[in-house]
C-alpha positions, 0 to 999 in steps of 0.5 A: 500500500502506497503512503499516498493511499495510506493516508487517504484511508487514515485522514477518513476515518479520524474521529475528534472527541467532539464528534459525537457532540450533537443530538436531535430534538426528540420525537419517540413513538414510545417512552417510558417516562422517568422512574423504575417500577413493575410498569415500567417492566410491565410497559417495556415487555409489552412494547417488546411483545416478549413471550411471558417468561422473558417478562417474568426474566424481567421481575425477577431482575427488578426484585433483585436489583431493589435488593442489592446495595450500590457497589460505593465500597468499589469505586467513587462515591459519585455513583450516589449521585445516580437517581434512579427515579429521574432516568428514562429507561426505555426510549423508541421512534417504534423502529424495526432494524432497517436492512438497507441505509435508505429506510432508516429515519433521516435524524437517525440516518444523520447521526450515524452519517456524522459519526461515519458508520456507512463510510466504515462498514462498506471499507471494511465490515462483515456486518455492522448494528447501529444502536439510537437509544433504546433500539437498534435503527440498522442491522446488516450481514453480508450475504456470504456470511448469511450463507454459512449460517452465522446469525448477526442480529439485535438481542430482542430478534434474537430472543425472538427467533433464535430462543433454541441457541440463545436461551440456554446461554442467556443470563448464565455466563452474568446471572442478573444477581451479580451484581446491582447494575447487572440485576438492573440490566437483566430488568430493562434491557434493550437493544444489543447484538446477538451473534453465533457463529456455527462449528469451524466458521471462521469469520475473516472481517470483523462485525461491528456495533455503534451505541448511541445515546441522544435523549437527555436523562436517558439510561441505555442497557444493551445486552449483548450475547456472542456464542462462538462453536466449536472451532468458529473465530470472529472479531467483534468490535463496538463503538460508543458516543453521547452528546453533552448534557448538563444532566448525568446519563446512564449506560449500564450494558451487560456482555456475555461471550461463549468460546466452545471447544477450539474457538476464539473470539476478539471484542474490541470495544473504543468508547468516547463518552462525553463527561456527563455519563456513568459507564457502568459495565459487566462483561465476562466470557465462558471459554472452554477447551483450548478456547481463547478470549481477548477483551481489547479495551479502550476508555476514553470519557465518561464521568465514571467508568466502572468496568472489569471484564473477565474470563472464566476458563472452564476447560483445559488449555483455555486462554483469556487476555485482557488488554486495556487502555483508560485516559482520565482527564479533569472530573474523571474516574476511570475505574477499569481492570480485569477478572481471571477465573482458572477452572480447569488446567494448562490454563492461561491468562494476561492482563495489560493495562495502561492508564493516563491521568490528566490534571485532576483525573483518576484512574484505578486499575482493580484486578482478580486472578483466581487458581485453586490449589487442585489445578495444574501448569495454570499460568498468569500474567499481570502488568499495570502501567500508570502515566501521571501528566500533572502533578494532580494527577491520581493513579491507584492499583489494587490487584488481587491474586490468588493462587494455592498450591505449588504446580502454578505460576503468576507474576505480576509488575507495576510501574508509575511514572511522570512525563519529566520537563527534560524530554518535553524540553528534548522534543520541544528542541526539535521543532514540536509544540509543548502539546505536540511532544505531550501527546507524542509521549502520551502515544509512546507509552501506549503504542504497544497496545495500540498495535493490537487494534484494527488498523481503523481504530489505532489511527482513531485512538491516536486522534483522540489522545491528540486531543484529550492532551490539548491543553493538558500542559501546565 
């Protein structure tokens, strides 16, 4: 590929962090209203036109959730700030996934437009979900793909039918009691994808999904099921983005993968919140024999994110990886690491994670390994890179690892470091600006993680820490 042609592909498909810094006026067939009550579950079913035990799903959720205590021993105390009473939980033009771009509602088709999702999915997708609110306003598989029996749809038409695949995984990799924020998903969720890849397929481009939040006040809880057979490989990738409001706004998703014997599966997720959202997330994979899980994840945004995805490896030679990217500037907390569950033997796990503090930012990295002492050439790899650029700057890590008995390894490796006034000087000698050499170093501390996204998102990541760093000196 030439340079020339090299740098058409790239300058397309920058995205700068104030991008998704737009909403329309709003015009929906069907609202909830604000608060959380058996109605609400009640109206969301019915509009939904579910069958009674996902009703009764629901309930039981809620009940759950009214139960369980706020997790503020975990992270920030401004999760007391959340209202559950003011959210609006389920928000819907009445739209049925368009197959074609033609048929989506024109604000919808605009936002997507200016966020550059059919610009991206004719380059390279195999498929491609485009979330608006409560809803999901565009789903699309390529036909070949269609063909060899790979599934590719929204959670509640895969609920609706597919109930023969999806229901025996659906809420068994999460149980709705997990946790208060899982119990609450399992009450309203909507929207998300449901993927299943059958025995040996192999998909070679990736499928994607966009979340977008446009309503004020609004509470978005996609659910999200990928079930890879026996010996399937996919790459799933999600992108996210939120206007700015003066009122908090809520994302609470849940994502559950199954990696069958001899599978593999990549999630991708880059989010670009705007400050005004809790990002409060629950994703865990099942991985079977010789089975492989990767979460790459990036998180840039949001007032807090409070997010760990995991890996449970149930079967002999399971491997799960965990890399992970948090910048956190002025107001924010990025609270983000990693869970290693070791269930059977020659198991193995790694966990990368860099974090970036800007002025009075916070990022916290919380880790759990697990290996009983019956297991066998289990091994674990942890390594936890904070970059303090003020400093106000605020970084901590809490792992927690345990392992018993003596047939296992782990090893674990932390660092802090600060961006010295010697190498921003150095740069600065050679010709860069004192926000251009901030931003170089910020890229080099990363860059080895950034090499594990798709070509399409390192060059975006890269434009989004440009300018998360723009007046960040001083």
């Amino acid at each position: 590929m030439s340079d020339s042609t090299l740098n058409e592909q790239e300058e397309s498909i920058l995205v700068d962090n104030e991008k998704g810094n737009f909403s329309f006026p709003e015009d929906y067939q069907f609202d909830a209203g604000t608060g959380l009550s058996k109605e609400t579950i009640a109206y969301i079913s019915s509009v939904k036109n579910e069958a009674e035990w996902v009703k009764e799903f629901r309930l039981k959720a809620l009940e759950l959730f009214e139960k369980k205590p706020m997790p503020t021993h975990w992270a920030s105390s401004d999760l007391e700030n959340i209202v559950f009473d003011n959210i609006r939980y389920y928000l819907s033009k009445g739209q049925k996934p368009s197959r074609t771009w033609e048929e989506v509602p024109d604000d919808v088709k605009e936002t997507f437009e200016r966020l550059g999702i059919p610009e991206q999915e004719r380059k390279f997708l195999a498929g491609v979900e485009a979330q608006f609110d409560s809803e999901a306003a565009y789903s699309r598989m390529k036909e070949d793909l269609e063909k060899e029996g790979v599934i590719f749809v929204g959670s509640s038409e895969g609920l609706e039918k597919y109930p023969e695949i999806f229901k025996p995984y659906f809420g068994k990799v999460i149980p709705s009691a997990d946790n208060k924020f899982s119990a609450l998903n399992s009450a309203v969720f909507s929207g998300g994808s449901f993927i299943y890849v059958p025995k040996g397929v192999k998909l070679k481009q990736p499928l994607q999904a966009y979340f977008r939040i446009n309503a004020e006040n609004f509470g978005q809880f996609e659910r999200t099921l990928i079930i890879a057979d026996e010996g399937a490989e996919l790459t799933y990738m999600e992108g996210c983005t939120a206007p700015k409001f003066e009122t908090a706004t809520l994302h609470s998703a849940v994502v559950e993968l199954v990696a069958l014997k001899n599978a593999k599966i990549q999630y991708i997720t880059v989010q670009n919140w705007s400050n005004n959202v809790f990002n409060l997330v629950t994703k865990r994979a099942h991985a079977e024999e010789n089975a492989e899980v990767k979460w790459i994840d990036c998180n840039i945004g949001s007032r807090l994110t409070m997010k760990y995805p995991g890996v449970v490896l149930k079967g002999r030679k399971a491997r799960g990886e965990v890399l992970s990217i948090a910048l956190a500037n002025d107001g924010q907390h990025q609270d983000t690491g990693a869970k290693m569950v070791h269930l059977a033997d020659e198991t193995t796990s790694n966990i990368i994670s860099k974090s970036i503090s800007i002025g009075e930012g916070r990022s916290t990295y919380r880790g759990q390994v697990h290996m009983p002492k019956h297991l066998k050439s289990c091994k674990n790899n942890t390594e936890c890179d904070a970059l303090l650029i003020n400093s106000n700057s605020r970084t901590d890590t809490y792992p927690a690892i345990t392992t018993r008995g003596d047939a296992n390894t782990v090893q674990h490796e932390a660092s802090v470091s600060k961006v010295s006034a010697e190498q921003i000087f150095y740069m600065m000698q050679r010709g860069l600006s004192e926000g251009e050499a901030m931003s170089l170093a910020v890229n080099g501390f990363v860059n080895d993680l950034l090499k594990a996204f798709p070509m399409e998102y390192s060059v975006e990541l890269k434009r989004l820490i440009d300018m998360e760093m723009e007046g960040s000196v001083g």
